[in-house]
C-alpha positions in Angstrom: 100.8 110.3 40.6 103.0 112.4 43.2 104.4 109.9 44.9 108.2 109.4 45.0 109.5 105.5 45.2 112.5 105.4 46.7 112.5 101.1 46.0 113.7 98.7 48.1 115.1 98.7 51.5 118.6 96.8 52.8 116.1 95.2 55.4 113.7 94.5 53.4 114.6 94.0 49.2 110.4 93.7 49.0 109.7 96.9 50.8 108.4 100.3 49.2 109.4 103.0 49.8 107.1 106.4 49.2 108.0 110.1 49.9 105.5 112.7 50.1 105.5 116.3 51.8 102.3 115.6 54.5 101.2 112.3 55.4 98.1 111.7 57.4 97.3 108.7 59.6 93.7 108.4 59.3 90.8 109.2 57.2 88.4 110.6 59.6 87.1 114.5 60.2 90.3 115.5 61.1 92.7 114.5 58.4 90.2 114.9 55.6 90.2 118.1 56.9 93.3 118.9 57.4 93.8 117.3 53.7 91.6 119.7 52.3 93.3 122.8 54.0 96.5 122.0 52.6 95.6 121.6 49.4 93.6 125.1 49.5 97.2 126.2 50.9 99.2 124.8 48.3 97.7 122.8 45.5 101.1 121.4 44.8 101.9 119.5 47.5 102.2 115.7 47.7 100.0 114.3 50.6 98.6 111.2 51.0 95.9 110.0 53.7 96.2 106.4 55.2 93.0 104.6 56.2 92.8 101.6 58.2 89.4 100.7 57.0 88.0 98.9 53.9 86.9 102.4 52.6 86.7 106.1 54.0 84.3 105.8 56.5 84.1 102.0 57.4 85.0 102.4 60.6 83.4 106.0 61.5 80.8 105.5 63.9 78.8 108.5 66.1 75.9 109.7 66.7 75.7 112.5 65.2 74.8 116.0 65.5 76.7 118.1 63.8 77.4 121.6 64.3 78.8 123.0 61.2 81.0 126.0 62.7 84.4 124.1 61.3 82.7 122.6 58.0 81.9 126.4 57.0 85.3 127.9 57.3 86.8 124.9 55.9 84.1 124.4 52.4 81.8 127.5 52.7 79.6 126.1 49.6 79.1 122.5 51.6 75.4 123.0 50.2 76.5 123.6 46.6 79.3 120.9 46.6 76.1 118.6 47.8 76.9 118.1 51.5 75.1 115.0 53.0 73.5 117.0 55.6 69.7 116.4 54.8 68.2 116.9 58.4 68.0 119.8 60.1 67.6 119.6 64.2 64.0 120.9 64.7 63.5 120.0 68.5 65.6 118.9 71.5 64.4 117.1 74.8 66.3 116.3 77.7 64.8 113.8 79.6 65.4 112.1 83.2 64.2 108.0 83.2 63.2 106.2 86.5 62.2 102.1 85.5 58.5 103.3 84.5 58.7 106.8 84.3 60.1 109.5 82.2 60.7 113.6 83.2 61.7 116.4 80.7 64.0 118.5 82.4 65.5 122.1 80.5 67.2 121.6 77.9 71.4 122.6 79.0 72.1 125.5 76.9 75.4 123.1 75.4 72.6 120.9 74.0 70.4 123.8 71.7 70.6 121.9 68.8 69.1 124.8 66.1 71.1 125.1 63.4 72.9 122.1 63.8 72.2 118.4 61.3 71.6 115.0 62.3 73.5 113.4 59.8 75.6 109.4 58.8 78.9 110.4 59.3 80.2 107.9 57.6 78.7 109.3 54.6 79.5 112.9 55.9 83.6 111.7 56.2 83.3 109.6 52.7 81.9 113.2 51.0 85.1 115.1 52.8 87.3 112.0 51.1 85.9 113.2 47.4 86.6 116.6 48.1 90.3 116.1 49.2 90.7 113.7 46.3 89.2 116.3 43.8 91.2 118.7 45.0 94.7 116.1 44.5 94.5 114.5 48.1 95.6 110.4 47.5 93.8 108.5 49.8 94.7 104.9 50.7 92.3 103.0 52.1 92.8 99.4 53.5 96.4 100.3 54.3 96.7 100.4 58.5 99.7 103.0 59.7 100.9 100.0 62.2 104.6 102.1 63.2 105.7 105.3 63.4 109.5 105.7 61.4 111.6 107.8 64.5 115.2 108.7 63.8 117.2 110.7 65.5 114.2 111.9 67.6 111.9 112.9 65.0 109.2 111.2 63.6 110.2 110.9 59.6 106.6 108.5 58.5 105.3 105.4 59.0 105.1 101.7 58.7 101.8 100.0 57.1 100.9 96.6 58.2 102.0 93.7 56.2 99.8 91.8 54.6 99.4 87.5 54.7 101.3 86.9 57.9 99.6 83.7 59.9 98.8 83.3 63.1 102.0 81.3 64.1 103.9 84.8 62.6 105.2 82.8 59.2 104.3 84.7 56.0 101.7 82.7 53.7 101.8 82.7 50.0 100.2 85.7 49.9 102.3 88.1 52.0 103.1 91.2 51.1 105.8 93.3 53.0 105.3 96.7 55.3 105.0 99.9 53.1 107.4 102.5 54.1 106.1 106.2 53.9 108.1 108.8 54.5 107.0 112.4 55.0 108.4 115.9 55.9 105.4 115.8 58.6 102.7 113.4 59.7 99.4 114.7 61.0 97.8 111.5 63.7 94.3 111.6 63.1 93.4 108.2 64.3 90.2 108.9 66.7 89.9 108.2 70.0 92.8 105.8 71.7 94.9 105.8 68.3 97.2 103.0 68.7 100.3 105.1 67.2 98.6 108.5 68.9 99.5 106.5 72.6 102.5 105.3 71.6 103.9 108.2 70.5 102.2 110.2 73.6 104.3 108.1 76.1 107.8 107.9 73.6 107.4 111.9 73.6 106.3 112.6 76.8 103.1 114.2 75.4 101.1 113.7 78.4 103.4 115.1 81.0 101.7 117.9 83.2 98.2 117.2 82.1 95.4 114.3 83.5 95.0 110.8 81.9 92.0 110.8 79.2 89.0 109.2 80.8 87.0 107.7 77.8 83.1 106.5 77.3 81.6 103.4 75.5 78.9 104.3 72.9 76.7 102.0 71.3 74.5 102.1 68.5 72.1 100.7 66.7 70.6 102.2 63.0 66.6 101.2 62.9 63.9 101.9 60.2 60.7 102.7 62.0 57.3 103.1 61.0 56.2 106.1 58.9 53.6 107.6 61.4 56.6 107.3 64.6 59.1 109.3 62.4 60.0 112.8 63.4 62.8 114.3 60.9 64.5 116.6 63.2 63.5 115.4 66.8 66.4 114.9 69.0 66.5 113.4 72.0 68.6 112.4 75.0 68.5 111.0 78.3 70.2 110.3 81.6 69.5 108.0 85.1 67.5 104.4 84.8 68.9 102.2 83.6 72.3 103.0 85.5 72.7 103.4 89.0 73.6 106.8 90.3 77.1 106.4 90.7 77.9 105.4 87.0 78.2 108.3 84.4 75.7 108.0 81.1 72.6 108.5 79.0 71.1 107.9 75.4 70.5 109.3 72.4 67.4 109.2 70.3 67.7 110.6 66.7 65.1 111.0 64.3 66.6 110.9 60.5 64.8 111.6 57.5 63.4 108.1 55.3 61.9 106.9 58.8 65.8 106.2 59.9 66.2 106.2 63.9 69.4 106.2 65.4 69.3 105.3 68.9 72.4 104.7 70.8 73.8 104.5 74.9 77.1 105.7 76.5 78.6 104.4 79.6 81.1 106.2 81.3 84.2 103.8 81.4 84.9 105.3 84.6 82.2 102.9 86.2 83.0 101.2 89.3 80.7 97.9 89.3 82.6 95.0 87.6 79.4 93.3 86.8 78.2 95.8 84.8 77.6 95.4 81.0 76.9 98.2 79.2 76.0 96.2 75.8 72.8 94.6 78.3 72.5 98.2 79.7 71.4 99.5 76.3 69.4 96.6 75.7 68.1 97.1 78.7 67.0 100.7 78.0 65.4 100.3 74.8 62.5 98.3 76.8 61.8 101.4 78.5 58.2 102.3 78.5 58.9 105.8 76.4 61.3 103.8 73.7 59.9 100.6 73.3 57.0 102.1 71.6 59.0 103.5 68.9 60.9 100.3 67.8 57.9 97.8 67.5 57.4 97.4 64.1 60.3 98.7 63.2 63.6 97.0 61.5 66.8 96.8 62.5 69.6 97.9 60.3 72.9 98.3 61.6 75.1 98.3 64.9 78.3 99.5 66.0 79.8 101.0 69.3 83.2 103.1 69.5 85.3 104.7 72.6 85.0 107.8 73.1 87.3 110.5 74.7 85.5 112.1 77.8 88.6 114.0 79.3 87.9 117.3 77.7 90.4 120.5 78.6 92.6 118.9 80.8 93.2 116.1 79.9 94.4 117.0 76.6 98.0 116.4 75.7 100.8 118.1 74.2 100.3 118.4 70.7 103.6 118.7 68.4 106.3 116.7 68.8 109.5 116.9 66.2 108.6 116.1 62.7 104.1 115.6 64.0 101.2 116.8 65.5 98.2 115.2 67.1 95.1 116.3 65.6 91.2 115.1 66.2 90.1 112.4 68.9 93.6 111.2 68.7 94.2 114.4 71.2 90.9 114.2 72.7 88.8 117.3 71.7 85.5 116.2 72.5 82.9 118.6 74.6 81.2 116.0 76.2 78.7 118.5 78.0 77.6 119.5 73.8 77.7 115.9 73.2 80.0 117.0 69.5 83.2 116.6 68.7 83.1 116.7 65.0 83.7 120.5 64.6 86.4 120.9 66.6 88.2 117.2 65.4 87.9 119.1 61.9 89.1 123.0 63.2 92.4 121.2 64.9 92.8 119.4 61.5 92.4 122.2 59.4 94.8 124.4 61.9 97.4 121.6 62.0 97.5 121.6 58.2 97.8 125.9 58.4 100.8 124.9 60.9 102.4 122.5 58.7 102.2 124.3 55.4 103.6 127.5 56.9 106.4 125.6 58.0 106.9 123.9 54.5 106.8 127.8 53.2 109.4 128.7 55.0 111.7 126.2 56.6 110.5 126.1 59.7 112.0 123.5 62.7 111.2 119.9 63.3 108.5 121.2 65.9 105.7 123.3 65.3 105.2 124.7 68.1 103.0 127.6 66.1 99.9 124.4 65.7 99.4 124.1 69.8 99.5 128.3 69.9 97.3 128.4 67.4 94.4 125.7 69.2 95.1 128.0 72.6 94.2 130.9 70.3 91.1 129.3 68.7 87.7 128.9 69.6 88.4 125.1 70.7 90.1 126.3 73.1 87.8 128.1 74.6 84.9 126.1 74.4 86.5 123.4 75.9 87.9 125.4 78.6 84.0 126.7 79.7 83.1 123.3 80.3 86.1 121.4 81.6 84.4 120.8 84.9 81.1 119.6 83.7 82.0 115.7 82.8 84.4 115.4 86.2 81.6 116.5 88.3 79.9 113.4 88.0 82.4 111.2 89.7 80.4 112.5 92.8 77.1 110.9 91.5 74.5 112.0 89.4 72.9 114.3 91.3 75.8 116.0 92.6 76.7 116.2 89.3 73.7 117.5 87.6 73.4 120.1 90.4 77.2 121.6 90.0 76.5 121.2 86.1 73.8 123.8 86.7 76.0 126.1 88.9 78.8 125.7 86.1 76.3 126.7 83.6 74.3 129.1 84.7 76.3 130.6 87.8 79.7 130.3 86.8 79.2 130.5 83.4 82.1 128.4 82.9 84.7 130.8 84.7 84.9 128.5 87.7 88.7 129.6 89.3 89.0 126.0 90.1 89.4 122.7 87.5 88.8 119.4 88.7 90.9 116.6 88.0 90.4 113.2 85.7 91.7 109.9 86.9 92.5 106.9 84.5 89.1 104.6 84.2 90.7 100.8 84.7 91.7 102.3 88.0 87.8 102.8 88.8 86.8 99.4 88.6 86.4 97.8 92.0 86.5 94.1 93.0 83.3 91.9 92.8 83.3 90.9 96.7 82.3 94.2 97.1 79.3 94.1 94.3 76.4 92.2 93.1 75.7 90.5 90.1 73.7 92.3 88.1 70.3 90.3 86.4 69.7 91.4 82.4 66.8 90.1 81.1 67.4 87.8 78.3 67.5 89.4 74.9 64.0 89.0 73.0 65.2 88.9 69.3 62.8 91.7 68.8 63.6 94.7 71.0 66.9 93.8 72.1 69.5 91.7 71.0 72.5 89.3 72.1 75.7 90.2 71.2 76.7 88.0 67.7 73.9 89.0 66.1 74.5 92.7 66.8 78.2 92.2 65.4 76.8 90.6 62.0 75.0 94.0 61.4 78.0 95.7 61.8 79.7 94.1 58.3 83.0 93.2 61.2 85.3 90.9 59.3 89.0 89.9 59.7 91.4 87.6 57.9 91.1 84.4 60.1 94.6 83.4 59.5 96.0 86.5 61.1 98.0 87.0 64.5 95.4 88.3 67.4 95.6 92.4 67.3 94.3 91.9 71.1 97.4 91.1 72.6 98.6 90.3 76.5 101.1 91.4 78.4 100.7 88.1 80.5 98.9 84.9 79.8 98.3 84.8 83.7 96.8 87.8 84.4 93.1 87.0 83.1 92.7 84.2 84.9 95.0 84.7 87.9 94.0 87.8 88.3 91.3 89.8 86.3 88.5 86.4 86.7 88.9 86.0 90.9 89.6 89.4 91.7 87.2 91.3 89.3 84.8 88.2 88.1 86.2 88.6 84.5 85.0 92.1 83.4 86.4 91.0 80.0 83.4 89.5 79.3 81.3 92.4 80.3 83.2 95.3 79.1 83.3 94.4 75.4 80.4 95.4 72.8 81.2 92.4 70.5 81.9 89.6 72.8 85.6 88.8 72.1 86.7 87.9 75.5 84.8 84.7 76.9 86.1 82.7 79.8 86.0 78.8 78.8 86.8 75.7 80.5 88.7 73.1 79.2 88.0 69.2 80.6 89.3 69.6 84.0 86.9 72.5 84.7 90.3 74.9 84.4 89.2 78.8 82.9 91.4 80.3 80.5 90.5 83.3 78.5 89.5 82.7 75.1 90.1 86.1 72.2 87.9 86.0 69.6 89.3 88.9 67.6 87.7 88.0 64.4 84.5 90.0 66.4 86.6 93.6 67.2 85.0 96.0 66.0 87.5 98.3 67.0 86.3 100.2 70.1 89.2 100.5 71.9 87.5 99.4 74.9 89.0 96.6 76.5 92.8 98.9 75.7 91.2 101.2 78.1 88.9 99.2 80.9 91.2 96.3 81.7 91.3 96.8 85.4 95.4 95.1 84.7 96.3 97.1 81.5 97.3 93.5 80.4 95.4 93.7 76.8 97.1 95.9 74.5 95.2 96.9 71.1 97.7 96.6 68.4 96.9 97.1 64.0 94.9 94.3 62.7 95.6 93.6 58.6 94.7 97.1 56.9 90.7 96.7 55.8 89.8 94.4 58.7 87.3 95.5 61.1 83.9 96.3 60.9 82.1 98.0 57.6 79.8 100.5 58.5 77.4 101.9 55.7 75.4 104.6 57.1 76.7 105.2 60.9 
């Protein structure tokens, strides 16, 4: 093994203590990546990944189509080396839905799928985790990076979770203390709404100068479908019914190969309607008249939903801050028009890695600055830059935003002198005197399905006797403010109903957490109309299990 104890702290006489050159917060595209480039930099360096989830890719979850610009600089023989990317994307339809009704509108030139995979990225990331471990990468799974180690202004590690604390904070029998790792860097590469990624943004003034991330909810369901309704290759997406035309979203419908379907809805968190549930908006949709037919029959086998950053361009922070770097989803380099953000989550980890091993080469600063230069100099850069309009010009409605889309496209070519702004999504959310309720259909058990049973496919489990990683600013605010002023959108908002509102005997409401049922979306860190709930590190391995998302 590489890694250096150090022993036991004066705070803590049970702590470890481990030293390595690069450490990386996260198992995901981006650190695996950036794990791999290091090593094919310098074989002899010490680094060590840190996954919050049972296993490298418990916790992945996306569509996905994958565009393998990024995987071919980074592995060129992927194919030899047994890549799990078994099916090709053969054909792409863009479709518009009314209730009854569906219209295939030209394909957006972003959404040209040819020479692109439709592929589990779970078992894409957990492929990328054997390569960096043949190649002398130590990965960590189970082990959550719950606090960054600052001193002196520069970020020197972090802080795992401990392990057997109860609810009431007292450690149980079983406790076992924070591990300390200490690093000459650390690469974030925790995904979208990293809970150390927006600490450290706000402690560093990262997001100075640039617009707040806007985010999505996606939602997604794995099905087996019958043999004759398969279509290896056959991608297709959607926008309008069943959202209104002020609320930003669509589907996905990809065909895998062994008769796998995965079909899956996002929901711009920007939406204004508190009564709207986008969990009952995608169950909703899967009735429609052109889906419906492909799930009867057919089995369901998994579900999971995930934030997802929606910004793009401008909304990116800065990057490197002394002794780190931001790297991935944790920055936010999604292209939300291409509907991918795989390739360039693994091109800023493998150009963070180039960054930090140069400046283990040759003594460079605390700060390296060269990693931001080098994404302005990169093709991510420039592909998000063509498109950084696209997303925000639907805050003006579908239509409106469809039609500049086209202009952007086609006209401008993405050279538009102008760049719109984001605004944060809770501050979207109106108040319910000026909405109605909005009537789902009850889920049939066959088609769609109600929330606890969707969570029991996703494998979501967490020590019971744990403190709540949803935490509150205010006891109040929920149900002084959040249930009469917004009707509660707690309840809505969330794929995996944790939030209920419950009366007790004199008919009084409190808010009751369920957090045994996160499956980690980030979602309610994001929507709450308040910013009252704060997601914070459950125990490392908690969480959902996701096999083949």
């Amino acid at each position: 093994m590489k890694l250096g104890f150090k022993g036991m702290t004066e705070n803590d006489k049970q702590r470890d203590v481990m030293e390595c050159d690069v450490l990386i917060a996260g198992a995901g595209p981006a650190g695996l990546s950036a794990a791999i480039r290091l090593m094919q930099l310098d074989s002899s360096l010490n680094v060590i990944v840190l996954e919050k989830g049972s296993e490298v890719g418990a916790h992945i979850l996306s569509g996905c189509v994958l565009e393998i610009r990024a995987l071919k600089e980074l592995i060129p023989q992927w194919k030899e080396k047994g890549a799990p990317l078994d099916t090709p994307a053969l054909s792409d339809r863009f479709s518009f839905l009314t209730e009854r009704r569906s219209y295939t509108l030209p394909t957006p030139p972003q959404m040209h799928n040819t020479g692109n995979y439709i592929i589990s990225l779970g078992r894409f990331v957990r492929w990328l985790g054997e390569q960096a471990q043949e190649a002398g990468v130590q990965i960590f799974p189970g082990f959550a990076a719950a606090e960054a180690i600052i001193e002196d202004g520069v970020v020197k590690g972090v802080l795992t979770g401990a392990f057997g604390v109860g609810k009431d904070g007292r450690k149980k029998d079983s406790y076992q203390p924070p591990m300390e790792l200490r690093a000459k860097y650390t690469i974030f590469a925790e995904g979208c709404r990293g809970s150390l990624s927006q600490q450290l943004m706000t402690q560093f003034g990262l997001r100075e100068g640039v617009d707040p991330q806007s985010y999505g909810i996606g939602i997604k369901e794995l099905w087996e479908i019958q043999p004759e309704k398969s279509s290896p290759g056959a991608i297709v997406h959607t926008i309008g019914w069943p959202l209104s035309a002020d609320t930003y979203g669509g589907s996905f419908i990809y065909h895998l190969a062994n008769n796998q379907l995965a079909i899956g809805f996002v929901v711009g968190l920007d939406y204004k309607n508190p009564y709207l549930d986008p969990y009952m908006e995608f169950q909703r949709f899967k009735h429609h008249p052109s889906v419906k037919p492909l799930l009867e029959g057919a089995k369901r086998l998994s579900y999971g939903a995930r934030a997802l950053n929606e910004g793009g361009f401008q909304s990116i922070p800065k990057l490197a801050m002394p002794g780190a770097v931001l790297t991935g989803c944790a920055a936010g380099f999604l292209n939300v028009p291409k509907i991918k953000g795989t390739h360039t989550a693994m091109k800023s980890g493998m150009l963070a890695a180039e960054a930090v091993q140069k400046a283990l080469a040759h003594g460079g600063g605390e700060l390296l600055a060269d990693y931001e230069a080098s994404i302005e100099h990169s093709w991510i850069f420039t592909e998000l830059h063509g498109v950084r309009n696209v997303r925000p010009a639907f805050r003006y409605g579908l239509y409106a935003g469809i039609a500049y889309a086209a202009f952007d496209t086609y006209v401008l070519r993405g050279k538009a002198p102008w760049t719109f702004k984001n605004h944060a999504d809770h501050k979207a959310l109106g108040k319910a005197e000026d909405y109605k309720p909005i009537a789902y259909a009850k889920p049939d058990g066959v088609i769609s399905f109600d929330r606890m049973s969707s969570v029991f496919l996703s494998n979501t489990n967490h020590a019971e006797d744990q403190p709540s990683h949803l935490t509150l600013k205010s006891a109040d605010v929920p149900t002084h403010l959040n249930f009469p002023l917004y009707a509660g959108p707690e309840q809505r908002y969330c794929p995996a109903g944790v939030y209920e509102f419950v009366e007790d005997g004199q008919g009084v409401k409190r808010l009751q957490i369920n957090a045994q049922n996160c499956v980690h979306c980030k979602t309610c860190d994001i929507k709450d109309p308040t910013q009252n709930i704060v997601w914070v590190t459950p125990e490392g391995g908690g969480g959902p299990n996701y096999s083949e998302m």
